[in-house]
Every structure is written in structure tokens, then in C-alpha cells.
Biopython code that builds the backbone (N, CA, C, O; Angstrom):
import numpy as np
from Bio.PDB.StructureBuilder import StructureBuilder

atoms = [
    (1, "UNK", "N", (0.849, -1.161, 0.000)),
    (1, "UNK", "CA", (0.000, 0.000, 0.000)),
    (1, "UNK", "C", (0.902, 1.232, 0.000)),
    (1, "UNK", "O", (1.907, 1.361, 0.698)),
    (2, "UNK", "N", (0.456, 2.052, -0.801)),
    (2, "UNK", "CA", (1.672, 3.416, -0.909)),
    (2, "UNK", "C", (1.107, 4.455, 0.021)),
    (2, "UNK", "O", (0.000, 4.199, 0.494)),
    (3, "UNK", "N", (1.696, 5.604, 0.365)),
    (3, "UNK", "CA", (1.389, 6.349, 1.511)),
    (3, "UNK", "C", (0.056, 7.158, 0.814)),
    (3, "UNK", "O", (-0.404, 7.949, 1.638)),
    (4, "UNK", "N", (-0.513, 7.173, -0.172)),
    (4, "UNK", "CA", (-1.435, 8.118, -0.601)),
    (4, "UNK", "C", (-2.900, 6.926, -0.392)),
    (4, "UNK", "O", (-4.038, 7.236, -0.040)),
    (5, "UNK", "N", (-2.397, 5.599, -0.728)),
    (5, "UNK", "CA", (-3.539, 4.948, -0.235)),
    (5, "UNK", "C", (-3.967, 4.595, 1.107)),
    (5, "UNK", "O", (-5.106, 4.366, 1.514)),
    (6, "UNK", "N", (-2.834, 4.590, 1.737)),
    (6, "UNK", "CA", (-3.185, 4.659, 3.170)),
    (6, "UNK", "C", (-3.692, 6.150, 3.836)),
    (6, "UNK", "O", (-4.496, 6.145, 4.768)),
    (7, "UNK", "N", (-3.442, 6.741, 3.578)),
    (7, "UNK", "CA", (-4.300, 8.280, 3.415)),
    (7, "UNK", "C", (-5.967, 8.041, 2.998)),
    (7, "UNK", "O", (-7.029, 8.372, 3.525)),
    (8, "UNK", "N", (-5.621, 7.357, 1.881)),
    (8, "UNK", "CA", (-7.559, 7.512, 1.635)),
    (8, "UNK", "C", (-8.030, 6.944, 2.312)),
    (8, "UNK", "O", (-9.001, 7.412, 2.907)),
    (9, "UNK", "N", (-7.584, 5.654, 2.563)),
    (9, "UNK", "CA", (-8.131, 4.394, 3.587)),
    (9, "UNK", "C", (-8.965, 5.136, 4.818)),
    (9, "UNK", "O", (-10.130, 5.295, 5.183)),
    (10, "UNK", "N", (-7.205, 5.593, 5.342)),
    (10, "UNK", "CA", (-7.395, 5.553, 6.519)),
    (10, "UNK", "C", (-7.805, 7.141, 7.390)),
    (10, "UNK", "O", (-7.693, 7.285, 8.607)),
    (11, "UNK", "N", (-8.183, 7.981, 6.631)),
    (11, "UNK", "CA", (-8.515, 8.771, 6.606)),
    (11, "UNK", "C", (-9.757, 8.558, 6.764)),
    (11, "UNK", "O", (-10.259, 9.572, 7.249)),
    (12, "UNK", "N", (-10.638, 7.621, 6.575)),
    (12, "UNK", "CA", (-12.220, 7.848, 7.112)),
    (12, "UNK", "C", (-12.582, 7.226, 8.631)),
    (12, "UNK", "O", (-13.691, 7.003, 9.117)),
    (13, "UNK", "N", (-11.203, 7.022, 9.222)),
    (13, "UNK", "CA", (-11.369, 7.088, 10.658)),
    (13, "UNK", "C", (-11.634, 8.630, 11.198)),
    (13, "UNK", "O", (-12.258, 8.964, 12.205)),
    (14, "UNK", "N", (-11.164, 9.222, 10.509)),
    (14, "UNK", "CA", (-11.707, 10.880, 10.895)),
    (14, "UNK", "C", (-12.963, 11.265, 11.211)),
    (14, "UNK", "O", (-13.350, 12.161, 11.961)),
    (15, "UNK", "N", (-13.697, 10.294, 10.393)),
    (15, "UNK", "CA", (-14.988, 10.874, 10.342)),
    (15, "UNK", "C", (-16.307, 10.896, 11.606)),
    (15, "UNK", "O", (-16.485, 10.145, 12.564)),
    (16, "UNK", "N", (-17.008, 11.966, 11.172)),
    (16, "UNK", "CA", (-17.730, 11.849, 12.809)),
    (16, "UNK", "C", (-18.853, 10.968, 12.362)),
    (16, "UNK", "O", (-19.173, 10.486, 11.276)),
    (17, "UNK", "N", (-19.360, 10.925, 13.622)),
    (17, "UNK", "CA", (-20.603, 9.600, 13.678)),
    (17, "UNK", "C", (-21.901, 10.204, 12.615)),
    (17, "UNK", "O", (-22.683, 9.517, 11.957)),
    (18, "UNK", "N", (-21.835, 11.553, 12.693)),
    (18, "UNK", "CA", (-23.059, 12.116, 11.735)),
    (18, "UNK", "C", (-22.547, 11.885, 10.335)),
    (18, "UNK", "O", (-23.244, 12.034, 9.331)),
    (19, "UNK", "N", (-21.247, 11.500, 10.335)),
    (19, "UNK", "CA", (-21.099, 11.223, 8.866)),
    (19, "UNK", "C", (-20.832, 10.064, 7.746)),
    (19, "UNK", "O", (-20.483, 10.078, 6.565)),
    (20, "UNK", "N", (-21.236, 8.843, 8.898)),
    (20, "UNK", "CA", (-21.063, 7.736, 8.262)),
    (20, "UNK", "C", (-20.303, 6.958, 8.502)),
    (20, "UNK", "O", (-20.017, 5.905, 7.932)),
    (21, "UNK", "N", (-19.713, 7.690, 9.847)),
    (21, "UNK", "CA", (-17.942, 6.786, 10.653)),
    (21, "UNK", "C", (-18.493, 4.990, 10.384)),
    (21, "UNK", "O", (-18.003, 4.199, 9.578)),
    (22, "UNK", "N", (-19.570, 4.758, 11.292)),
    (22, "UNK", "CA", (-19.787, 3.350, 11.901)),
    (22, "UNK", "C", (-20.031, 2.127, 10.328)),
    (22, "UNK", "O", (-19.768, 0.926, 10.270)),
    (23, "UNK", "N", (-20.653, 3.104, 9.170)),
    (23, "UNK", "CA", (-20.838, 2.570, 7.924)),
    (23, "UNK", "C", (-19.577, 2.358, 7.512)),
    (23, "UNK", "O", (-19.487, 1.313, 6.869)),
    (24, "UNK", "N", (-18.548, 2.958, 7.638)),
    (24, "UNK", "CA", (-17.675, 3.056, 6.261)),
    (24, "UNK", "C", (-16.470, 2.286, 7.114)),
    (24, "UNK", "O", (-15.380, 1.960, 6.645)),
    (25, "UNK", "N", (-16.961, 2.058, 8.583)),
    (25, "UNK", "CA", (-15.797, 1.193, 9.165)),
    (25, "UNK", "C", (-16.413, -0.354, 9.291)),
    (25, "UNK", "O", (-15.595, -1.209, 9.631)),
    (26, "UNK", "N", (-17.300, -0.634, 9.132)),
    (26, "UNK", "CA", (-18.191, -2.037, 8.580)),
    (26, "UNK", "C", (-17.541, -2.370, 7.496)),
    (26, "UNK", "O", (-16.856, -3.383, 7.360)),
    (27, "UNK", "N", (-17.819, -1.177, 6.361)),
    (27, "UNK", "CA", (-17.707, -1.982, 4.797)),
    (27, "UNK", "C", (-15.892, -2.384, 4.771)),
    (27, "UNK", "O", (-15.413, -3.300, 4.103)),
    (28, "UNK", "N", (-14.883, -1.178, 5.923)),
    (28, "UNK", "CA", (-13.595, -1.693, 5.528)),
    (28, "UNK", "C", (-13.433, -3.096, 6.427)),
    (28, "UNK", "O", (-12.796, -3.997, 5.881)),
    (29, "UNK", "N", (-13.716, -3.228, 7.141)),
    (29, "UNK", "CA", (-14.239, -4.381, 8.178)),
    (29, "UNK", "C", (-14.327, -5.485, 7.133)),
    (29, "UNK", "O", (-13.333, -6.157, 6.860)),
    (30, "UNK", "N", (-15.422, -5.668, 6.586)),
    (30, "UNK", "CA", (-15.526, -6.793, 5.506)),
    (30, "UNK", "C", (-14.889, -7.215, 4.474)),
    (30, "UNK", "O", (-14.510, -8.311, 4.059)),
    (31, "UNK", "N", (-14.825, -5.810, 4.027)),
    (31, "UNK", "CA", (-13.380, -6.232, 2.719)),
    (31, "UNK", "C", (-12.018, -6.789, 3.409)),
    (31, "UNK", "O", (-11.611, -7.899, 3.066)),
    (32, "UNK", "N", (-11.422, -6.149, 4.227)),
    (32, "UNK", "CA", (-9.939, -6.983, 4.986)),
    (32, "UNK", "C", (-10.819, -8.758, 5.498)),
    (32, "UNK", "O", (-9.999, -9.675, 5.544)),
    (33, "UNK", "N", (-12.182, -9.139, 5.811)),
    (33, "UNK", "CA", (-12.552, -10.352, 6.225)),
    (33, "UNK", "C", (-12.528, -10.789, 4.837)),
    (33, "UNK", "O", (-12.179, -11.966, 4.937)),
    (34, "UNK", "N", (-12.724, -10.487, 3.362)),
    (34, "UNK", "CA", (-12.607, -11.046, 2.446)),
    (34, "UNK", "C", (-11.094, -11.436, 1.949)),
    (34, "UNK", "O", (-10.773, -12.511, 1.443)),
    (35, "UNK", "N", (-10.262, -10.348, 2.202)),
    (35, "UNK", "CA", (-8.919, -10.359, 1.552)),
    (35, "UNK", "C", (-8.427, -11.421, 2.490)),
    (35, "UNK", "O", (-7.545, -12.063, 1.920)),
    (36, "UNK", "N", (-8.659, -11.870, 3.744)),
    (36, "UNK", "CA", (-7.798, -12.585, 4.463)),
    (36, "UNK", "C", (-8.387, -14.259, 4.296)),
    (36, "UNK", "O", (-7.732, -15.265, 4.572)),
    (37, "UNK", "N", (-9.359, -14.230, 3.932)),
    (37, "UNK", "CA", (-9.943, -15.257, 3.675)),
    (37, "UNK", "C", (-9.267, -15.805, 1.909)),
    (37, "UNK", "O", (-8.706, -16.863, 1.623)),
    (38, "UNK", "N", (-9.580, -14.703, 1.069)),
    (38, "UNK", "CA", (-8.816, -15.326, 0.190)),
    (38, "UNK", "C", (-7.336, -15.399, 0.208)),
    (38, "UNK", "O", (-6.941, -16.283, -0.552)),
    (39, "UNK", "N", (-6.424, -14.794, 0.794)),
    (39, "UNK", "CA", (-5.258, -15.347, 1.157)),
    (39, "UNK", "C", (-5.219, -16.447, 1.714)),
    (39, "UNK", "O", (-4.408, -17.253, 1.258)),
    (40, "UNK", "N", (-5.851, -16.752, 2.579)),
    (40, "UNK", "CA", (-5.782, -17.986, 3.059)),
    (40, "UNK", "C", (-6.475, -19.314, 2.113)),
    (40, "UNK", "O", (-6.252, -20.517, 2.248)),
    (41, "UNK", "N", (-7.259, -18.718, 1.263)),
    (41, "UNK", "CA", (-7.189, -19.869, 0.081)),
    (41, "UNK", "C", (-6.651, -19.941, -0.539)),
    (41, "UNK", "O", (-6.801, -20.979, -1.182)),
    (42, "UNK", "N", (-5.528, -19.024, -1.008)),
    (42, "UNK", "CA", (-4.248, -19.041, -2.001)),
    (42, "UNK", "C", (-3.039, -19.606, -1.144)),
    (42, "UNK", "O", (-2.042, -20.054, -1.709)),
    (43, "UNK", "N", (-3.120, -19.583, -0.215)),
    (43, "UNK", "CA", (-1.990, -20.485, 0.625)),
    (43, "UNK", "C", (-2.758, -21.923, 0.462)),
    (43, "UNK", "O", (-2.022, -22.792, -0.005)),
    (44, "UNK", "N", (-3.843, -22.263, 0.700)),
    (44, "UNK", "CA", (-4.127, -24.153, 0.188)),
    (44, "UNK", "C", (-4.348, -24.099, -0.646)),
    (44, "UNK", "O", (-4.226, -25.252, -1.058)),
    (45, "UNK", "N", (-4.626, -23.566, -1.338)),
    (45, "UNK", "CA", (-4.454, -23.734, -3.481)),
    (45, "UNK", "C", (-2.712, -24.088, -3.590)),
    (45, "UNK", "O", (-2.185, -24.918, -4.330)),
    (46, "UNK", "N", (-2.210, -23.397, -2.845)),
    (46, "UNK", "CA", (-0.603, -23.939, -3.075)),
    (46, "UNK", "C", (0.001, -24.788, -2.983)),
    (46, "UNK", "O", (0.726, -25.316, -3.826)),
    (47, "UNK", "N", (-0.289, -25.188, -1.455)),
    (47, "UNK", "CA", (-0.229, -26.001, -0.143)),
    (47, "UNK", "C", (-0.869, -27.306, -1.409)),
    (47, "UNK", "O", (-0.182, -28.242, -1.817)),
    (48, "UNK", "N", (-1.820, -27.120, -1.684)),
    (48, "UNK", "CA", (-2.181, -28.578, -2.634)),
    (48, "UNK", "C", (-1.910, -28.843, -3.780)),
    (48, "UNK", "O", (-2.007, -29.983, -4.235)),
    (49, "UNK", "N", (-1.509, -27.801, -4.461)),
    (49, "UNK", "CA", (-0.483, -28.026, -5.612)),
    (49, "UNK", "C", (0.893, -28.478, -5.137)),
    (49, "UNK", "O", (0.984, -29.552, -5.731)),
    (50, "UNK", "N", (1.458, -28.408, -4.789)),
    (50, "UNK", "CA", (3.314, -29.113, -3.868)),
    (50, "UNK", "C", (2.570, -30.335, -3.179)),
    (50, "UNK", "O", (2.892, -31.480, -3.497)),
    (51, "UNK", "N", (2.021, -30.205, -2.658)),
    (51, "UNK", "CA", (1.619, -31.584, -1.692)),
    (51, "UNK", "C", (0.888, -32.673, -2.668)),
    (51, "UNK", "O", (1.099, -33.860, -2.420)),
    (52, "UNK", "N", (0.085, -32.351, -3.707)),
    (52, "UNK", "CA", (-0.249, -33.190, -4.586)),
    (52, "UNK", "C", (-1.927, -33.822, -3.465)),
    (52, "UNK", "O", (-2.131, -35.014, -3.239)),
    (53, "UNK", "N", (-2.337, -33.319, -3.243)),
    (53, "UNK", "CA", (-3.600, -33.410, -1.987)),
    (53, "UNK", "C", (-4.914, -34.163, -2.705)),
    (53, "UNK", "O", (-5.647, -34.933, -2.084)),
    (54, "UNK", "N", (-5.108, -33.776, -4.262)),
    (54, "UNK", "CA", (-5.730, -33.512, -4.504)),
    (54, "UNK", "C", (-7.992, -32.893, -4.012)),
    (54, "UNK", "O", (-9.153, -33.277, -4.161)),
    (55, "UNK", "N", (-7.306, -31.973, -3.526)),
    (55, "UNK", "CA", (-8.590, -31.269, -2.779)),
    (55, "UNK", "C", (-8.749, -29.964, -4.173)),
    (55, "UNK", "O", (-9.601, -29.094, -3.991)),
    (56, "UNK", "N", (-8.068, -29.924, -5.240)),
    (56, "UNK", "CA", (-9.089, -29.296, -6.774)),
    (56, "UNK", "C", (-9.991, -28.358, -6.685)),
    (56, "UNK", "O", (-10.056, -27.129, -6.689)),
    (57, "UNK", "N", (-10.896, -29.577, -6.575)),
    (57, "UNK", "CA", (-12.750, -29.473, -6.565)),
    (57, "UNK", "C", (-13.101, -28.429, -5.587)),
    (57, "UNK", "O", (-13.573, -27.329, -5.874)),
    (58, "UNK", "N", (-12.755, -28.991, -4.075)),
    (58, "UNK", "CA", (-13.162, -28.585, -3.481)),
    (58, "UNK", "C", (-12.551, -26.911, -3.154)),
    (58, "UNK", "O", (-13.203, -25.948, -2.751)),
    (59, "UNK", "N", (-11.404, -26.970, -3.415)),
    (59, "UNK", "CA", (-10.842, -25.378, -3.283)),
    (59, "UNK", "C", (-11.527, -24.623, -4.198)),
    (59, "UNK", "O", (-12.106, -23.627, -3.765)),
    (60, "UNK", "N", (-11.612, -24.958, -5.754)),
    (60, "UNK", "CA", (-12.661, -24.357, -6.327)),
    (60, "UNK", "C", (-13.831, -23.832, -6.036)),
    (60, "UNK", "O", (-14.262, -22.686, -6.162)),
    (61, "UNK", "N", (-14.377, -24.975, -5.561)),
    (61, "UNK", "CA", (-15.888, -24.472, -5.187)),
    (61, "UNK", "C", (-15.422, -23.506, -3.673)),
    (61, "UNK", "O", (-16.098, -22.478, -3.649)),
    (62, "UNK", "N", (-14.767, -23.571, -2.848)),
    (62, "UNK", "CA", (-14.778, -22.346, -2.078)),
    (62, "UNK", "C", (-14.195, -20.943, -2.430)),
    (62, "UNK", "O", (-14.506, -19.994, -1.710)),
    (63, "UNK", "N", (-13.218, -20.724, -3.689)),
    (63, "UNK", "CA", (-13.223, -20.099, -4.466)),
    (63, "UNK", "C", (-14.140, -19.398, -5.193)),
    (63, "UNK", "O", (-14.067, -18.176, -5.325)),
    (64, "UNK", "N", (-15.178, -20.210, -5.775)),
    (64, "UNK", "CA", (-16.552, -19.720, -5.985)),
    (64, "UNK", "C", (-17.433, -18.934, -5.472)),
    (64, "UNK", "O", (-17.982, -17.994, -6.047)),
    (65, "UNK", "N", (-17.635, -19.380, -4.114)),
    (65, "UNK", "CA", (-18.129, -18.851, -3.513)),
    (65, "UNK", "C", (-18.035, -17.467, -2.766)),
    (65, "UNK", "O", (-18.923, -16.665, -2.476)),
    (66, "UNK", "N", (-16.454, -17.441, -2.511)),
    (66, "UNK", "CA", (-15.809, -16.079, -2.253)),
    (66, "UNK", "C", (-15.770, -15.282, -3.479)),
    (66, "UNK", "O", (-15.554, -14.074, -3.380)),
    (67, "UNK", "N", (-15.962, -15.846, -4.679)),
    (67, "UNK", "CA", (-15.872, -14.884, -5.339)),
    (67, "UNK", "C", (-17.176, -14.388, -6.598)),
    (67, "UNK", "O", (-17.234, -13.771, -7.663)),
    (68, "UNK", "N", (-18.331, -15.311, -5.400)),
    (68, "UNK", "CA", (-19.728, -14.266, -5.715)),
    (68, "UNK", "C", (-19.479, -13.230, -5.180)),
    (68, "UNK", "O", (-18.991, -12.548, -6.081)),
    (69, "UNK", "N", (-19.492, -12.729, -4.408)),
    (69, "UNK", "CA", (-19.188, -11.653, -3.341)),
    (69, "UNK", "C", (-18.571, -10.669, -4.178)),
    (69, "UNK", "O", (-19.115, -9.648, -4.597)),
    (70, "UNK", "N", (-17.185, -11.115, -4.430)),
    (70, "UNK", "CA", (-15.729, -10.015, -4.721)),
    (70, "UNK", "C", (-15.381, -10.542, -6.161)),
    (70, "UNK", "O", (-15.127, -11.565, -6.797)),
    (71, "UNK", "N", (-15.525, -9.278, -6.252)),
    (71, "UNK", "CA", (-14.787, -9.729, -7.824)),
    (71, "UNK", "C", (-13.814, -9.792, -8.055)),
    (71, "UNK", "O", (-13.409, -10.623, -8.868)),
    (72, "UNK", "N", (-12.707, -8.601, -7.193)),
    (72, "UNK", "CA", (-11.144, -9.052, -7.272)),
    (72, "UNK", "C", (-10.629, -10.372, -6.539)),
    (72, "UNK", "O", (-9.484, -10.798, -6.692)),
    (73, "UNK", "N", (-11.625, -11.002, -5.695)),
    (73, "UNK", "CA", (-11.344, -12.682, -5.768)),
    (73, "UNK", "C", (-11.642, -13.626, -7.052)),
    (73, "UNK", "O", (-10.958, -14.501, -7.583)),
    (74, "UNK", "N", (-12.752, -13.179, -7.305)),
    (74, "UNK", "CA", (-12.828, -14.157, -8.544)),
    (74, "UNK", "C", (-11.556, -13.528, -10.007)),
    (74, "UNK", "O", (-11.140, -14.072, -11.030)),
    (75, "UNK", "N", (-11.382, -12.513, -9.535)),
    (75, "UNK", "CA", (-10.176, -12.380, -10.811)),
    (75, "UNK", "C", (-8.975, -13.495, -10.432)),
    (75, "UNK", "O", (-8.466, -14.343, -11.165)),
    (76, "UNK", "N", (-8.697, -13.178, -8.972)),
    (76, "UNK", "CA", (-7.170, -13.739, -8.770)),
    (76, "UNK", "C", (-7.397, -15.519, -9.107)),
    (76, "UNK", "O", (-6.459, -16.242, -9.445)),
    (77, "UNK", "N", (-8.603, -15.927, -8.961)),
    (77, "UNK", "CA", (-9.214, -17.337, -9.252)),
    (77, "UNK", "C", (-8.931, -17.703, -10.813)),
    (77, "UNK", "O", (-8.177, -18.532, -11.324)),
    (78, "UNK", "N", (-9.790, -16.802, -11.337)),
    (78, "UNK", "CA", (-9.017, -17.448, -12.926)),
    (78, "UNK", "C", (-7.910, -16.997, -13.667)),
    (78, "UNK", "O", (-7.638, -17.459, -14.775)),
    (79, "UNK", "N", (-7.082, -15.876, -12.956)),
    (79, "UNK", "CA", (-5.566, -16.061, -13.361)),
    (79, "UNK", "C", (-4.558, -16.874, -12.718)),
    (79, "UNK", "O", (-3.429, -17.115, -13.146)),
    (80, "UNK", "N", (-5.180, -17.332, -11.464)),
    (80, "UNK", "CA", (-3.954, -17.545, -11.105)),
    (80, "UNK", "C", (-4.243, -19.684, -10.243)),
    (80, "UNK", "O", (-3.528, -20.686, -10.244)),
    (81, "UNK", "N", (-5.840, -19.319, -9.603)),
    (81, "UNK", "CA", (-6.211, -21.007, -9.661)),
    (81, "UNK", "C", (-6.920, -21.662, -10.193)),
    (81, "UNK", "O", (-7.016, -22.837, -9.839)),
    (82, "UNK", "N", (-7.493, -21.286, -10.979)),
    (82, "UNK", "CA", (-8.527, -22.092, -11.394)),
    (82, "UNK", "C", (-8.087, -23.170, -12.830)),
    (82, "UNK", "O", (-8.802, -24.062, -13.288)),
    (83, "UNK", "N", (-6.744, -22.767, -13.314)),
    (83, "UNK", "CA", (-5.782, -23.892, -14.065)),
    (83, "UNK", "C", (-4.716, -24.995, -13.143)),
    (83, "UNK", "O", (-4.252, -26.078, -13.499)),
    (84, "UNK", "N", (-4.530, -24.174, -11.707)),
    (84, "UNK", "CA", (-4.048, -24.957, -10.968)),
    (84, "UNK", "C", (-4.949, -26.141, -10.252)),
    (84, "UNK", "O", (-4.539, -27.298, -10.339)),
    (85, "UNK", "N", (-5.746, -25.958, -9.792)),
    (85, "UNK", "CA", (-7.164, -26.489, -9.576)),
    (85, "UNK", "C", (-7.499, -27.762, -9.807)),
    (85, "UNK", "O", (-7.350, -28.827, -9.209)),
    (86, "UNK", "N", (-8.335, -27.160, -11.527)),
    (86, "UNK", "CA", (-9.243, -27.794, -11.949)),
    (86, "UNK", "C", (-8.430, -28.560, -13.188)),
    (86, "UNK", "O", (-8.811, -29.729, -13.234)),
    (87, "UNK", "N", (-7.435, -28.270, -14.200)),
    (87, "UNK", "CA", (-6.849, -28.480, -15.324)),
    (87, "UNK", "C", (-5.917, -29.599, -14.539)),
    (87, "UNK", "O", (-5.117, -30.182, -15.272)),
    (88, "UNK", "N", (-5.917, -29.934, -13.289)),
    (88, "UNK", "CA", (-4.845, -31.351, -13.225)),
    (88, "UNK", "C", (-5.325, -32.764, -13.233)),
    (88, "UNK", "O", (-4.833, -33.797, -13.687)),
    (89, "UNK", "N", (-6.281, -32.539, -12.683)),
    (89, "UNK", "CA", (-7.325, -33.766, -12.368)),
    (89, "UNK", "C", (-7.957, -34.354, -13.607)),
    (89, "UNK", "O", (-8.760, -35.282, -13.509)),
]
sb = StructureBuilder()
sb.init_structure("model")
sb.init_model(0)
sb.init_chain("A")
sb.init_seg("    ")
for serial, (resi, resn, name, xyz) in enumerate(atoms, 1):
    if name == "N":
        sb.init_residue(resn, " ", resi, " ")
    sb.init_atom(name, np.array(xyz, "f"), 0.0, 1.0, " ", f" {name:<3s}", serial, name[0])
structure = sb.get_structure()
């Protein structure tokens, strides 16, 4: 994160309660519960590619699902697992 995005970020901790503080610290709330969640599926998308696990399917489909939600999850899904995945099996 470069210092101008951490500025925008974090700059709406400023804000007063008449202005949307408790909203706009929810929605960043959820997005970091999304980003950490898909990190942590890109560490067992890995974790099962080297280990040879075959769990595929199933990382996919939780892939999926995180990435009804988010779309910059479902991007990092078909560039980067969804050939690791699904194309071995």
C-alpha cells in the first residue's frame, strides 16, 4: 500500500458519527474479512499443488463462492487457480 492509499483508507477514521464513521468502518471491516480469507485460500491452493492433496474441486468451489461476493477474488481465481485447480485432475 503506498502512503497516498493509506491516506484515503485511513482517513475515514476521521470521520464523525453524523457522517457515516460506523458505515464506512463495517464496509472496511468486511473487505480486509474477504482479503484474508482469500489469502488464506491461495496459501491451500498452493499447499495442494506441492503436496499433490488432490482437494481441486473442493478449493474451487470455495473459491466460488468467495468470489460471488468479490470480484477481485474471482479475478485472482481465474488467473492464477482455477488452471491450478481444476486443469490437473
Amino acid at each position: 500500500m503506498s502512503g497516498a492509499g493509506a491516506v484515503r483508507i485511513f482517513s475515514k477514521l476521521l470521520l464523525g458519527d453524523d457522517q457515516g464513521r460506523d458505515k464506512t468502518l463495517k464496509q472496511i471491516k468486511t473487505a480486509n474479512v474477504f482479503v484474508a480469507t482469500a489469502l488464506v485460500l491461495a496459501i491451500c491452493s498452493e499447499m495442494n499443488d506441492i503436496g499433490k492433496f488432490n482437494l481441486g474441486r473442493t478449493l474451487a468451489y470455495l473459491w466460488g463462492i468467495l468470489g460471488q461476493q468479490r470480484a477481485v477474488v474471482d479475478e485472482l481465481f481465474r488467473k492464477r487457480y482455477r488452471a491450478m485447480l481444476l486443469d490437473k485432475e
